[in-house]
N, C-alpha and C positions, 0 to 999 in steps of 0.2 A: 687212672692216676690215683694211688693212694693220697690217705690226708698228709704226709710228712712228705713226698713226693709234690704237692699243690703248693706245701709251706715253700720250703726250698727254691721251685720257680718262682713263686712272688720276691723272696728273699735272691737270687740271681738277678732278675731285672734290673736294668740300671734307670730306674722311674726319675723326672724331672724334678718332684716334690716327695721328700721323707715323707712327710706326714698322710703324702695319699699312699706310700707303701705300708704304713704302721698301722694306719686305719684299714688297709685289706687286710693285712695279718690279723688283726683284733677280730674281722667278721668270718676269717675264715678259723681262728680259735673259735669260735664259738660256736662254727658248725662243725665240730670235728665227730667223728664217731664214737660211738657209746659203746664198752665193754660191755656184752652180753653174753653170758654162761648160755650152755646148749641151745645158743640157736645156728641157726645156718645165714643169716642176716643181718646186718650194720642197719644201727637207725642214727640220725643225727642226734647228738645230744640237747641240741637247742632247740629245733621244732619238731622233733620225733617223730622224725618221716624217715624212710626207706634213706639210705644215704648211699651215692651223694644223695643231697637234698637239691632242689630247684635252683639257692642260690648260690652251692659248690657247682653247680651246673654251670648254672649263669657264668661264672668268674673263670671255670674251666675253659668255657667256649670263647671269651675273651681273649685267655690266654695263647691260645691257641696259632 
């Protein structure tokens, strides 16, 4: 699932509480991917790990 592809399901879901939908959007902005010139790889911008990172994982597999 791309990162705008992840935004979008959060943003579908019809959640019981705004505030827990705005609060996942806010952490999954903040994992979004990092424009990188010549590489072959996405790292997260927020914890510069291989991306997805652990907690687009997390929130992925939730989704699910």
């Amino acid at each position: 699932m791309t990162h705008e592809e992840l935004l979008a399901r959060i943003d579908d879901q019809e959640f019981a509480y705004d505030n827990l939908a705005r609060s996942l959007m806010a952490v999954v902005e903040l994992h979004k991917p990092e424009e990188q010139e010549h590489k072959q790889y996405e790292k997260c911008w927020n914890c510069n790990l291989l991306y997805p990172c652990p907690t687009i994982q997390a929130i992925e597999k939730e989704l699910k």
